[in-house]
Each structure stands twice: as structure tokens, then as C-alpha cells.
VOSE-698630 format. One record per residue (C-alpha): residue in one letter; x, y, z. Coordinates in steps of 0.2 Angstrom, whole numbers, plus 5000, padded with zeros to 4 digits. Layout:
BEGIN
AXYZ...
This chain:
BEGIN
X511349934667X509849854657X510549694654X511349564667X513149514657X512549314658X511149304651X510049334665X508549454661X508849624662X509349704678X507649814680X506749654678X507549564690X507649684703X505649714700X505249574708X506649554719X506649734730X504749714735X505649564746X506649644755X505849794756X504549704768X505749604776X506849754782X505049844785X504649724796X506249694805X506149874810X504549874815X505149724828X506349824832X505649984836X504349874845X505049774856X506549904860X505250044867X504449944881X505949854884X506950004887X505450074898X505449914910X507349914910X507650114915X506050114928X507049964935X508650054935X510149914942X508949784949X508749624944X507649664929X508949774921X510549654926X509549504916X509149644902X510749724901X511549524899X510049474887X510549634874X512349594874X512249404871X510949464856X512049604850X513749484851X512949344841X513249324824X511849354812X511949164806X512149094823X510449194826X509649134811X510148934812X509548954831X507749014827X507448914812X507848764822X506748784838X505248874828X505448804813X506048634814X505848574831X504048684837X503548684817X502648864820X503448924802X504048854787X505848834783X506148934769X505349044759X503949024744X503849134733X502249074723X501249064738X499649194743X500149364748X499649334769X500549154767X502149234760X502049364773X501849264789X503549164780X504349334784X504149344800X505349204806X506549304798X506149474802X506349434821X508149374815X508349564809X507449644820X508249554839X510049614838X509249804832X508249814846X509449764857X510449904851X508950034852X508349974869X510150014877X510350184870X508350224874X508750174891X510050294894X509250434888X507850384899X508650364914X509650524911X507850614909X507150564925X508450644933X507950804925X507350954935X505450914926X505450754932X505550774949X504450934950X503150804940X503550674955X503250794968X501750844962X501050654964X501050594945X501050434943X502550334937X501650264923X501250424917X503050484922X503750384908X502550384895X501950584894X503450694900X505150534899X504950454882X504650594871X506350694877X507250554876X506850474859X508150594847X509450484848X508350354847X507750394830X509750444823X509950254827X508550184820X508950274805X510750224805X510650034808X509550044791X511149984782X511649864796X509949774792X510249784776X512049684778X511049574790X509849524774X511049464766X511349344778X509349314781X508849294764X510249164760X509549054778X507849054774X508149064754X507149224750X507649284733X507949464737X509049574734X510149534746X510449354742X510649414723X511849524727X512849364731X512549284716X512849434706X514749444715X514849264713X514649274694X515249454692X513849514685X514049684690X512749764680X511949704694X513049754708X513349914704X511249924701X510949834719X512249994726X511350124719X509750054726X510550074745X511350234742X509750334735X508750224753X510250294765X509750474757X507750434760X508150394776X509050524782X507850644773X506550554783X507550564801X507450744797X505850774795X505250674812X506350794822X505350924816X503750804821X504650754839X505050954842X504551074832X505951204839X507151114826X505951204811X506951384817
């Protein structure tokens, strides 16, 4: 697993410089998910079959359905070529803070469907909490709604949550591959590609690895922010 089989330099090399990439795009994709998905889900479950939540239920299935390249030729066209808020592809020789506002096109292009995913399941579980027994003794009692959903609703309903968040992990990674072939970021998503299309698979089976030992982190992690979220799982 040290050298690439054609010529390329070896695999530890290549991935060195190559992970970091999509390390930050994944990082940041998440982190538009996770926050766009909470509020979104809170407007949507205080809103409960009105308007709001018909136009938001519509919106996440439209998101969800579209395919990842349809998502990604949509954006970069209206931002990118038409609005010219970010640059069309990638550069890899650019400052740090450049090379990190280039992500962002593509992190929303990761992150959208995700949190279309998260922000049906959170609403769920959030409607289903404020039917709870709690719930009501806390409306009685005057607390405001506000309050309602951010103290005693969100918390509760937020295990599931979590589960997907760490889940979808390999759907974003998938969804790189896409992203990173788009906006032409050499990660390891688009080598992967390349790696298949030359079978070079040193590298493949080095890029596997990689995602095997991240799904084992991850739920590792999941694990450990349940026993954060409610410490009665520690028993």
C-alpha cells in the first residue's frame, strides 16, 4: 500500500494532502446540516399542518429527491456563474481563508439534502414530544412556547437525531464524490475515481480503509454524546 501501481507517488503521500480536503468539506457540510436542520425543524413542528409546514414538508422532499449532480450544476450556476458570489472550482494553491470560502458552495451542495433528512426526523420526534404529559404540565403552568421548545422539547427529542447524523456520514461521503468531481477539488473522493478508472488499487483499497476506520470513529463518537445528551445511558 506504499506505492500507487502507475507511477503516481506513493499512496500515503497522495492521500496526505488529499484527506485534509475532504475532511473540511464533509466538516463543513455537516455543520450546514445540523444548522439549518435544527431551526428548521423547530419552525416546522411549532407549525404543525399549517402552511409553514406543507411549504417545508414540499421543500425537504424536492431537496432529498434531487440528485446530488442536479443539486450541484443548479447552485454552481445561479451562485457561481450567474450571481458570481463564489468561484467555479476549486484552487488548491490559494491562501487557507480563500481556499476555505471555495468550500462552501460545495458544502451547502452536501449539506441541503442532509438536512432535509435531519429536519423531517427532528420534527417528528418534536412533535411527538409536545404531546408528552411534561409538555403540557409546562404549558399549563404559563411557560412560554419559546421556551417550550428550546429547554424541555429539543433535548428529548434529539437521540434520533444524532443516530442519523452519524449514519448519513457515509452518504456524504458518496455525495463527495460527486461534489469534488463538480467543483474539481482534488480529494479523496474524486481520486477515488481516478484510482478506479486506472485500477490503481493500492489506492482504493487505501481510500476504503480510510472510510471504514471514520464509520468506527463515528459511532464511537455517537456513543459518547448519548451519554452527554442523558447521562442514564452511563448505567
Amino acid at each position: 500500500m506504499q506505492f500507487s501501481t502507475d507511477g503516481q507517488p506513493p499512496v500515503t503521500e497522495l492521500l496526505k494532502e488529499r484527506i485534509p480536503r475532504t475532511v473540511t468539506l464533509l466538516i463543513l457540510g455537516q455543520l450546514i446540516a445540523v444548522l439549518v436542520s435544527i431551526p428548521w425543524a423547530l419552525i416546522s413542528a411549532s407549525r404543525a399542518d399549517k402552511f409553514v409546514d406543507r411549504l417545508s414538508t414540499a421543500t425537504t422532499f424536492m431537496l432529498v429527491a434531487l440528485p446530488g449532480f442536479a443539486l450541484a450544476i443548479i447552485l454552481k450556476y445561479v451562485f457561481a456563474i450567474r450571481l458570481g458570489w463564489f468561484p467555479l472550482t476549486y484552487r488548491a494553491l490559494d491562501p487557507l481563508q480563500t481556499r476555505l470560502f471555495q468550500m462552501l458552495l460545495p458544502g451547502f451542495v452536501i449539506g441541503l439534502p442532509a438536512a432535509a433528512i435531519y429536519q423531517r426526523l427532528l420534527r417528528t420526534d418534536l412533535i411527538t414530544t409536545l404531546q408528552e404529559d411534561f409538555i403540557l404540565m409546562a404549558r399549563s403552568k404559563g411557560v412560554s412556547k419559546s421556551r417550550i421548545l428550546f429547554k424541555h422539547a429539543l433535548r428529548p427529542s434529539m437521540f434520533s437525531f444524532i443516530t442519523v447524523v452519524g449514519l448519513t456520514t457515509g452518504a456524504l461521503i458518496g455525495g463527495s464524490i460527486v461534489v469534488e468531481t463538480v467543483f474539481r477539488i482534488p480529494g479523496i473522493g474524486s481520486t477515488l475515481v481516478e484510482a478506479v478508472l486506472r485500477h490503481d488499487f493500492p489506492v482504493v483499497l487505501a481510500i476504503v480503509m480510510i472510510v471504514a476506520t471514520a464509520f468506527v470513529l463515528i459511532n464511537l463518537l455517537i456513543d459518547v454524546v448519548y451519554t452527554i445528551i442523558d447521562p442514564r445511558v452511563r448505567r
